[in-house]
C-alpha positions as CSV (number, residue, x, y, z in Angstrom):
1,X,0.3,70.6,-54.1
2,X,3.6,72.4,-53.0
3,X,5.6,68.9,-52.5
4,X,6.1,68.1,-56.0
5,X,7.5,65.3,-58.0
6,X,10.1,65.5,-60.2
7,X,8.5,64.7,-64.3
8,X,10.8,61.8,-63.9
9,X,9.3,60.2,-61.1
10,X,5.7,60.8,-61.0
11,X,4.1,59.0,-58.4
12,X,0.9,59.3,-56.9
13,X,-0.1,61.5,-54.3
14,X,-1.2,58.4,-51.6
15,X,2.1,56.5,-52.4
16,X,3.4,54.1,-50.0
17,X,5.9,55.0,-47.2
18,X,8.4,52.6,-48.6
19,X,8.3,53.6,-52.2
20,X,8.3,57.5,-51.1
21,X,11.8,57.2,-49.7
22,X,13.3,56.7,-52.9
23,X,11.5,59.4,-54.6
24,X,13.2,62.8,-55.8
25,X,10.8,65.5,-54.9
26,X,10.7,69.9,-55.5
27,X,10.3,72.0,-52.2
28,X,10.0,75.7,-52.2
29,X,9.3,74.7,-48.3
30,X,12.5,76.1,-46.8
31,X,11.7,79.3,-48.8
32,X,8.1,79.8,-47.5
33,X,9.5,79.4,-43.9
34,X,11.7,81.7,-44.6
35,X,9.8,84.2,-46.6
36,X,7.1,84.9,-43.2
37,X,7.2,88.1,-41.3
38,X,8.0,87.6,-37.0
39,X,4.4,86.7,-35.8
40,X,2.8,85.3,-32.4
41,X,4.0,81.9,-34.0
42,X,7.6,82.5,-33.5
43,X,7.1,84.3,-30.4
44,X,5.4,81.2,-29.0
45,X,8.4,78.9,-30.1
46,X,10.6,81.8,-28.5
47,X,8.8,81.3,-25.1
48,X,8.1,77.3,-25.2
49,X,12.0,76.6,-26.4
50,X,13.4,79.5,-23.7
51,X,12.2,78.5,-20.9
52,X,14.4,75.3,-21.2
53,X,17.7,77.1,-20.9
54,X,15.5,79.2,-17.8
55,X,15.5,75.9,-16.0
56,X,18.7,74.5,-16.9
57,X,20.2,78.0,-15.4
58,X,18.2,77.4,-12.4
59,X,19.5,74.0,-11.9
60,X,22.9,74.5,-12.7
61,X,22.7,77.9,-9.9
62,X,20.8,75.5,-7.3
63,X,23.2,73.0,-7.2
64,X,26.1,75.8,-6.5
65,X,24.0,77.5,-3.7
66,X,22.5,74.3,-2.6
67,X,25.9,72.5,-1.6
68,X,26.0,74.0,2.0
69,X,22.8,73.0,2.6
70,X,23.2,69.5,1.5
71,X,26.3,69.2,3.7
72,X,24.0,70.0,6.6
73,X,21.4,68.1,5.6
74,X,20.9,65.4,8.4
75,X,19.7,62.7,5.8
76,X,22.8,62.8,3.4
77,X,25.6,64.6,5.1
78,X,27.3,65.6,2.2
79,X,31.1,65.8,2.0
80,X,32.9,68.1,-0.6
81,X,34.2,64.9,-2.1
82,X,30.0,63.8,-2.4
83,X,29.5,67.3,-4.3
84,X,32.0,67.0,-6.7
85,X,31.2,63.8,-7.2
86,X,27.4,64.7,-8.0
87,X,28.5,67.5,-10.3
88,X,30.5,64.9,-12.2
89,X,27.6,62.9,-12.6
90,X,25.7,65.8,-14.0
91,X,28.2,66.9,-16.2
92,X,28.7,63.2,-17.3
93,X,25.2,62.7,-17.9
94,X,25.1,66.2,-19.9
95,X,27.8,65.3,-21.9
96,X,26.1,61.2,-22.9
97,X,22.8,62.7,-23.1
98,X,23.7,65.2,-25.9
99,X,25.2,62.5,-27.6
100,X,22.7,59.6,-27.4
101,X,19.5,61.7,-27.8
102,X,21.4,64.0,-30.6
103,X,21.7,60.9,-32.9
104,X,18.2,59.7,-32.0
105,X,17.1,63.6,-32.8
106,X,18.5,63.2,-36.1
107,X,16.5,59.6,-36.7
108,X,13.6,59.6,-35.2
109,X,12.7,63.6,-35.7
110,X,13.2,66.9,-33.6
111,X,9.5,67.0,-31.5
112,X,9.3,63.7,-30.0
113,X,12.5,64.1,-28.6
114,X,11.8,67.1,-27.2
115,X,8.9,65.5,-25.6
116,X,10.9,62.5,-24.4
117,X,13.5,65.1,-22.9
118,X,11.8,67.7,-21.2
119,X,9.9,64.5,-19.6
120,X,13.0,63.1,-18.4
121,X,14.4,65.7,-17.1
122,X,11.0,66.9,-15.3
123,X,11.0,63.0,-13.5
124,X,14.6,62.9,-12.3
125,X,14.5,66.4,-10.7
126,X,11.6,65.9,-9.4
127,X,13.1,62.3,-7.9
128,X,16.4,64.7,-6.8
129,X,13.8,66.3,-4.4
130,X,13.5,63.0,-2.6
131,X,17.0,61.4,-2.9
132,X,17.5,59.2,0.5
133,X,21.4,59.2,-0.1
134,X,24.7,60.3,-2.0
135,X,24.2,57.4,-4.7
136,X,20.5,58.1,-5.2
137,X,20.9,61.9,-5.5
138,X,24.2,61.2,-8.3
139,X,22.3,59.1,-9.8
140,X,19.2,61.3,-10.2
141,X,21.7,64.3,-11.3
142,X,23.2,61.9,-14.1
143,X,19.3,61.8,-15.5
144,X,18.4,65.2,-14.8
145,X,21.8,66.3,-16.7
146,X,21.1,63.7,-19.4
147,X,17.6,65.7,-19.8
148,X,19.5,68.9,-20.1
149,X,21.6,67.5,-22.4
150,X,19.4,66.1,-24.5
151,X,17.9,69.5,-24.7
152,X,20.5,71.1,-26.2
153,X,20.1,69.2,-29.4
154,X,16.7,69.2,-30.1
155,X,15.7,72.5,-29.0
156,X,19.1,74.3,-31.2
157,X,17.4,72.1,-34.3
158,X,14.5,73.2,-33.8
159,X,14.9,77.0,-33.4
160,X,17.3,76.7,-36.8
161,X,14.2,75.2,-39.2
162,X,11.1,77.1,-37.8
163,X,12.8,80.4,-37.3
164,X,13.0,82.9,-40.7
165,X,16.5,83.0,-41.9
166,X,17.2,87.1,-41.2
167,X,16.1,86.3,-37.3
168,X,17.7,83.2,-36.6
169,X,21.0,84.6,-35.1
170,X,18.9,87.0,-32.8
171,X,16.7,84.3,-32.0
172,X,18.8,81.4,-30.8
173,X,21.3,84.2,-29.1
174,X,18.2,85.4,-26.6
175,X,17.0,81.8,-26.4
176,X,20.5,80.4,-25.1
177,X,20.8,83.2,-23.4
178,X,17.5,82.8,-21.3
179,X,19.8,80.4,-18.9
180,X,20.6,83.6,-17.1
181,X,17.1,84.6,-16.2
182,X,16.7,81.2,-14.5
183,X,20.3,81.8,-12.6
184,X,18.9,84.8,-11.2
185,X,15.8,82.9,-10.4
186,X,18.2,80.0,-8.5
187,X,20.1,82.9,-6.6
188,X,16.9,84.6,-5.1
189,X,15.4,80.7,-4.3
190,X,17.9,79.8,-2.6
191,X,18.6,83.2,-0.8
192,X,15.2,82.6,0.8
193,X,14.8,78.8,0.6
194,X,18.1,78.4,2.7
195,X,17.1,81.2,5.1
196,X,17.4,79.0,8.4
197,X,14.4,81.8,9.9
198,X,12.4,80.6,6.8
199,X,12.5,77.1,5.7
200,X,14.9,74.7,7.7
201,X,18.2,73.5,5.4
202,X,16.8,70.0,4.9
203,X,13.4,71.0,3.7
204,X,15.0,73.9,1.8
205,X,16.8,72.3,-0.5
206,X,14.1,69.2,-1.4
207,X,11.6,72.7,-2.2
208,X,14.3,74.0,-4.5
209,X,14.2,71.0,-6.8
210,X,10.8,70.6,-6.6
211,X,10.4,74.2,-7.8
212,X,12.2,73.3,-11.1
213,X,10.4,70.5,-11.8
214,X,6.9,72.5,-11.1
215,X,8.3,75.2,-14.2
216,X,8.9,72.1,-15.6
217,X,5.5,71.0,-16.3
218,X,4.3,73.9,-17.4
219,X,7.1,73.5,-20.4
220,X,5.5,70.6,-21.1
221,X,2.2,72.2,-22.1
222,X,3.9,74.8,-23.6
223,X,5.7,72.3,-26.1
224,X,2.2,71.5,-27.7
225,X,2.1,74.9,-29.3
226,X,5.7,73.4,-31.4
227,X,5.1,71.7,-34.8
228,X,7.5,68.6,-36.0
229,X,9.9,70.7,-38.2
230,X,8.8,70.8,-41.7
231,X,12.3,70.4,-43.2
232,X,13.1,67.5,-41.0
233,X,9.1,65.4,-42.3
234,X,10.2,66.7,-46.2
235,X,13.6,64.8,-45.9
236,X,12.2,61.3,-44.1
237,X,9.3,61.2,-46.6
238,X,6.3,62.7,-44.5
239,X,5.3,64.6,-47.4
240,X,1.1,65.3,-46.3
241,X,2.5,66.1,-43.1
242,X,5.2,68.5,-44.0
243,X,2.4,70.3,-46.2
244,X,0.1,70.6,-43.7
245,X,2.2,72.1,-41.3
246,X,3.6,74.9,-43.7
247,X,0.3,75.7,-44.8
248,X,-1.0,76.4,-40.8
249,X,1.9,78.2,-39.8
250,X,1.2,80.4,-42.9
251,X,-2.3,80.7,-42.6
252,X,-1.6,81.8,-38.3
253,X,1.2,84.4,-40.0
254,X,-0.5,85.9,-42.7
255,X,-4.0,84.9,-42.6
256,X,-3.5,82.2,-45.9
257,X,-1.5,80.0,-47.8
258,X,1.1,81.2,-49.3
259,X,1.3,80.5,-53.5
260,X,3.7,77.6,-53.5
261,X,4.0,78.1,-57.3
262,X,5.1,82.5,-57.0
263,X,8.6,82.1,-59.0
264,X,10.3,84.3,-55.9
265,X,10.5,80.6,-53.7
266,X,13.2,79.1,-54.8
267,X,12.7,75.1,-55.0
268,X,15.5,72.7,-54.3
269,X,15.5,68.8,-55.3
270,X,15.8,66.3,-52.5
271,X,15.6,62.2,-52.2
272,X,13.7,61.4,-49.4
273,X,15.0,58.7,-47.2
274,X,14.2,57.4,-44.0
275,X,17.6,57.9,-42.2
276,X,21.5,59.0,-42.6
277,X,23.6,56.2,-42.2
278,X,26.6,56.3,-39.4
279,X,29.4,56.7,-41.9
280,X,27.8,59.2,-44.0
281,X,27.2,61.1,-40.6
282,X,31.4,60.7,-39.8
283,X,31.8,61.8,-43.1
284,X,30.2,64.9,-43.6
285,X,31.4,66.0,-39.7
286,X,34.7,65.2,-39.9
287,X,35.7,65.1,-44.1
288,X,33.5,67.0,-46.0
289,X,33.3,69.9,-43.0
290,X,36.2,69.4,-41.0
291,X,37.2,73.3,-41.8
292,X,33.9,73.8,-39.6
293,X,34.2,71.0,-37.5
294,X,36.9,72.8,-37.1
295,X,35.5,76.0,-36.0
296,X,32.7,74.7,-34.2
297,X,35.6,72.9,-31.4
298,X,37.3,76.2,-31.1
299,X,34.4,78.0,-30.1
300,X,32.8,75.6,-28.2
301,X,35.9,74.8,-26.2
302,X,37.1,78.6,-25.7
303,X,33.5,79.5,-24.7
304,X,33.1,76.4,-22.3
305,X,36.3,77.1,-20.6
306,X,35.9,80.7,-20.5
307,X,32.3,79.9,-18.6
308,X,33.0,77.0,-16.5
309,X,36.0,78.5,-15.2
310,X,34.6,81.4,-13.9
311,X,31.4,80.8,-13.2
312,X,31.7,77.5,-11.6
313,X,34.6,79.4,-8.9
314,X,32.8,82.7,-8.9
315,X,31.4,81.8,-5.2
316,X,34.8,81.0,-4.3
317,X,36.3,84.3,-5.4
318,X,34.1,86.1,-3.2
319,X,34.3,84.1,0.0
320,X,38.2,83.1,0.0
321,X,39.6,86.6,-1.1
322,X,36.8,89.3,-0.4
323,X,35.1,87.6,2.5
324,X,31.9,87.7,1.2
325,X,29.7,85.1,3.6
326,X,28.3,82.2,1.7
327,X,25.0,83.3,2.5
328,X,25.0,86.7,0.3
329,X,26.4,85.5,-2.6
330,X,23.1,85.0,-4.4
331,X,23.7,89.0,-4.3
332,X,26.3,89.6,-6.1
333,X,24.7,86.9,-8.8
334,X,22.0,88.9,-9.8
335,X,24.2,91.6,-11.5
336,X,26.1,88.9,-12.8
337,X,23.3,87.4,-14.4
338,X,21.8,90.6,-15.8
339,X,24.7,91.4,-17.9
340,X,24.9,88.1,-19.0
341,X,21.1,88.0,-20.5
342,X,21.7,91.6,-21.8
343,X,24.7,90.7,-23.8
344,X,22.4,88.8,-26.6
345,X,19.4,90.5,-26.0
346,X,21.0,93.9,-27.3
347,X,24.0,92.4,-29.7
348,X,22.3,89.5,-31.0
349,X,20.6,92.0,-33.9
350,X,24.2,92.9,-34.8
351,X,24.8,89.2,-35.8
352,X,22.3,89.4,-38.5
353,X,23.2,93.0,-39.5
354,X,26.9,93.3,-39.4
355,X,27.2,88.9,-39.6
356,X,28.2,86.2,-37.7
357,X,32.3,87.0,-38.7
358,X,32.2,90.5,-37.4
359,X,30.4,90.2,-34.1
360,X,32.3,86.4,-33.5
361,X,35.5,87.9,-33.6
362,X,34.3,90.9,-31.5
363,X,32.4,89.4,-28.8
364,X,35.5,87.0,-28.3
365,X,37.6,89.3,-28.4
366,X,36.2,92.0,-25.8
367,X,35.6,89.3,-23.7
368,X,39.4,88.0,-23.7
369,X,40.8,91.6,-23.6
370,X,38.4,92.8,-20.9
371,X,39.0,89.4,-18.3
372,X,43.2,90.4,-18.6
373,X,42.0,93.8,-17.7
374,X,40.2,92.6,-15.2
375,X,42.2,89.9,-13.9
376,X,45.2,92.6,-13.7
377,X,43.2,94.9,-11.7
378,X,42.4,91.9,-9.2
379,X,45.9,90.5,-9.4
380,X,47.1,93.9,-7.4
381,X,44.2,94.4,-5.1
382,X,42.7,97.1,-6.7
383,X,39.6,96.5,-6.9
384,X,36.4,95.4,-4.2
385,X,33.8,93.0,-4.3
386,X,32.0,94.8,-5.8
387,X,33.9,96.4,-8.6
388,X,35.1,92.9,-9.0
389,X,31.3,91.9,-9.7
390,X,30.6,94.9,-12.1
391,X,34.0,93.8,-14.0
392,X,32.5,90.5,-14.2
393,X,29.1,92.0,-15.2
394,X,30.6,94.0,-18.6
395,X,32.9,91.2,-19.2
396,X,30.0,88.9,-19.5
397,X,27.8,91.3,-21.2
398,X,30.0,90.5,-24.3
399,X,31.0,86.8,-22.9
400,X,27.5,85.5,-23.0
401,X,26.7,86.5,-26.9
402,X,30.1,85.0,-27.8
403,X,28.9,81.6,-26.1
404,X,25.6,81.7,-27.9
405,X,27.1,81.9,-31.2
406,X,28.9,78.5,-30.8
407,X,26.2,77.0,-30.3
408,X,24.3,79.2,-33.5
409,X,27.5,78.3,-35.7
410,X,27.9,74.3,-35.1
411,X,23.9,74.3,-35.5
412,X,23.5,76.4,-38.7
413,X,26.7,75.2,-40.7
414,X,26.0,71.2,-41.2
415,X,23.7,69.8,-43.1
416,X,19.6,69.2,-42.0
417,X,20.4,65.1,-41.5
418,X,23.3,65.8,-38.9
419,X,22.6,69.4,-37.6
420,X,21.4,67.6,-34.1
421,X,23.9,65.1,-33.8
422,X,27.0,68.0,-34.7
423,X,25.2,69.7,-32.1
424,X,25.7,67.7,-29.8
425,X,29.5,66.4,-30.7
426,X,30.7,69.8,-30.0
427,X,28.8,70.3,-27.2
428,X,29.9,67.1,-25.7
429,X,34.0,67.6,-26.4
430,X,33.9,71.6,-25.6
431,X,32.0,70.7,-22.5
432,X,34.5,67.9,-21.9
433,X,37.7,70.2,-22.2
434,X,36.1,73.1,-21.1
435,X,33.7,71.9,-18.4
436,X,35.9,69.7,-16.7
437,X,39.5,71.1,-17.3
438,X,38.5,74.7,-16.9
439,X,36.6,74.1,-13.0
440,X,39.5,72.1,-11.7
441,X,42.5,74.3,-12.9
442,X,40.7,77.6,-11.1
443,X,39.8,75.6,-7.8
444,X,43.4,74.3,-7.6
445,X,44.7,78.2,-8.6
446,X,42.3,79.3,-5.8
447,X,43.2,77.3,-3.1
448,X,46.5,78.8,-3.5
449,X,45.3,81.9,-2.0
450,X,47.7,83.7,-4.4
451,X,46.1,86.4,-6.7
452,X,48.8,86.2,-9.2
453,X,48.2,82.8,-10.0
454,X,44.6,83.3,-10.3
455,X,45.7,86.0,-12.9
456,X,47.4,83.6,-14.4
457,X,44.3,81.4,-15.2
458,X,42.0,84.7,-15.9
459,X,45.2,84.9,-19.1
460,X,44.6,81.5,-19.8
461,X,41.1,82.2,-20.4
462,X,41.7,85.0,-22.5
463,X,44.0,84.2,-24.3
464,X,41.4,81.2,-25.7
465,X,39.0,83.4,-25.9
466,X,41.3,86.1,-28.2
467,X,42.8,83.2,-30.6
468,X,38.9,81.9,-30.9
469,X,37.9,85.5,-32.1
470,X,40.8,85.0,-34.6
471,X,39.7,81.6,-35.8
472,X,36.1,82.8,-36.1
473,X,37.2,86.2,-38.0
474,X,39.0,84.2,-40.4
475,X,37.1,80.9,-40.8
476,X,33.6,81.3,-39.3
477,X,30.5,81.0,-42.2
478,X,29.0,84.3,-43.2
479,X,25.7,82.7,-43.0
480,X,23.6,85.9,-41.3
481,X,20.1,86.3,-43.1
482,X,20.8,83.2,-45.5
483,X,18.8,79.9,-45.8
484,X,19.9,77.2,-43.9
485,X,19.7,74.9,-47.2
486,X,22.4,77.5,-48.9
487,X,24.8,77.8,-46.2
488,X,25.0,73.5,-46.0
489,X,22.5,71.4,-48.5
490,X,20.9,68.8,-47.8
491,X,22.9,65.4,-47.8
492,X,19.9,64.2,-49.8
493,X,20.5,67.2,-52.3
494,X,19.8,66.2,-55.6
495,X,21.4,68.8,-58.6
């Protein structure tokens, strides 16, 4: 059997649950994961996992284009105060969810949360489609966001412990950057959802959400082709079950087992246990990794600024100082959008090539130096709607890797027991800083209707983005085509 015992603890193979988690065990499981060529297997996790960050995209577009029509609506009559108030309580809900389903991602194991999740998310926008009044549609964008959030976690585990070590950083860079495809996808809805000669506002904007929800189910089906994660079942004692999955991932790869006793995969020694307690979990984030705790908050908040900033004021950019209708903004989102989706699709090789150090610093850093460019150019009127949207375009194309590797680096660098919950820490405090401070600062800069102090910000921005290139560069993991078990052990490590 490939799980073995250690001579010293010899235990039989139908051993009870409760004497198997103190049991020292052998694995060459890791290895054998990572030893498998790219097959329809990882393409299928690709597609079931993507589509996620497609419908968070889509949501996070609709409810941009979707605020005039829910000021016009004739059931809610939203005022701006209403939709800030309602993006607060998505953000909010975001931010808990990532927390609260990150730890129980951790305990209770990576597919059933992904399950719970998706499923919660699916009910509360589907319930959004029917909200009867500003408290019922917050509250339903608090769920929805605690959904999303809860995504976030589960899915970044996930992609790290099925995915073969020399295509993890390409993979999770196209995965996260998926979101774009479904911001496209919210720009042309709502062009033609919110056309008054089409659909009417009111009924527009109830279709939208129902729309997401409808992708939403077929996600659900798609999550059946997803395994538990083995290395997650070999930790918390699921030793059969951690076995059996190996062996039919292998056998759908290759066409058999692979020999779990070939000397080229490596074994490591683990206690099983059931769970990580709390304090070990502080520990190991913010003690025995606080030079990538570190890290992880100087990405994440750089990136999330950066992001929010920008993307969350782009609309208002447009209409206040190139008087660009509301209407035909969706337009200038698609280029937007295709850059951004680009950017990993044809630099995420390069991060398991040249490494996660080189391309950090560079992606960062292009995107930093390229926004004061741009921000100059804007600052003395030099440049049109629509140059303004292609500077936005090749900024982004670099912007939009950089972004996915914070989210590859905080869920690659900690060990298997915390990897969800670190997850979501950083993306709760950079979404904090970034998502909330970063928003407010350029609608206040805007409403100035000065372009120098909206230069100002675009500096701000950069210059994060420039000193995270630096902090990556110098401190970042060189963990590009390198088991996840070598760049952090196991907390149940045994020598």
């Amino acid at each position: 059997m490939e799980l073995q015992q250690s001579p010293a603890l010899n235990y039989g193979s139908d051993v009870s649950m409760a004497a198997a988690a103190d049991r020292i065990i052998e694995t060459s499981i890791p290895a054998r994961l990572d030893a498998l060529p790219w097959s329809g297997f990882h393409t299928r996790v690709v597609l079931a996992l993507g589509i996620t960050w497609i419908l968070d995209g889509l949501e996070v577009t609709l409810a941009g284009a979707l605020s005039g029509a829910l000021k016009q609506s004739p059931t809610l009559h939203f005022s701006n105060l209403d939709l800030g108030i309602a993006n607060s309580a998505y953000l909010a809900g975001a931010v808990l969810g990532a927390l609260g389903f990150g730890w129980l991602t951790d305990r209770i194991g990576r597919k059933k949360l992904f399950f719970i999740t998706l499923a919660l998310y699916l009910s509360a926008t589907a319930a959004t489609a029917f909200s009867w009044s500003v408290a019922s549609y917050g509250l339903f964008r608090f769920l929805t966001g605690a959904g999303i959030g809860g995504e976030y976690t589960a899915i970044n585990s996930t992609i790290q412990e099925l995915v073969p070590a020399r295509y993890r950083g390409w993979t999770d860079l196209v995965i996260n950057g998926s979101f774009w495809i479904g911001a496209a996808m919210g720009a042309v809805a709502a062009i033609v959802l919110l056309d008054p000669g089409v659909i009417g506002p009111d009924l527009g904007w109830r279709l939208a959400y129902l729309i997401g929800a409808s992708i939403g189910l077929v996600v659900l089906l798609m999550r059946m082709w997803i395994p538990e994660s083995p290395r997650w079942l070999m930790i918390h004692g699921h030793l059969d079950q951690a076995h059996e999955i190996v062996d039919e991932i292998e056998r759908s790869v290759i066409g058999h087992d692979q020999d779990a006793s070939d000397g080229r995969f490596a074994k490591i020694r683990l206690k099983m246990r059931d769970h990580t307690p709390i304090r070990e979990v502080a520990h190991t984030l913010f003690s025995a990794y606080r030079k990538r705790a570190l890290v992880g908050l100087v990405l994440m908040s750089a990136q999330a600024f950066f992001y929010n900033a920008i993307f969350f004021t782009f609309a208002l950019v447009l209409t206040d100082f190139y008087g660009i209708s509301a209407d035909h903004v969706g337009w200038y989102l698609l280029p937007f959008a295709a850059g951004n989706f680009l950017g990993p699709l044809l630099l995420g090789r390069l991060f398991d090539t040249l490494g996660r150090r080189v391309m950090i610093m560079f992606t960062y850093g292009m995107s930093g130096v390229l926004l004061a460019l741009s921000g100059y150019l804007f600052s003395i009127g030099a440049l049109s709607a629509q140059g303004q949207t292609v500077a936005w375009m090749v900024i982004f194309f670099f912007a939009s890797p950089a972004a996915s590797a914070a989210y590859l680096t905080v869920s690659e660098t900690f060990p298997l027991e915390v990897r969800a919950l670190a997850i979501a820490v950083f993306y709760a405090v950079g979404t904090g800083i970034g998502g909330v401070a970063g928003p407010a600062l350029f609608g206040v800069l805007i409403d100035t209707g000065s372009r120098n102090s909206v230069f100002a910000g675009y500096l701000l921005g950069a210059s994060l983005m420039i000193a995270a290139a630096i902090v990556g560069w110098r401190y970042a993991v060189a963990a590009e085509r390198k088991t996840l078990e070598q760049i952090a052990r196991p907390l149940a490590f045994m020598e």
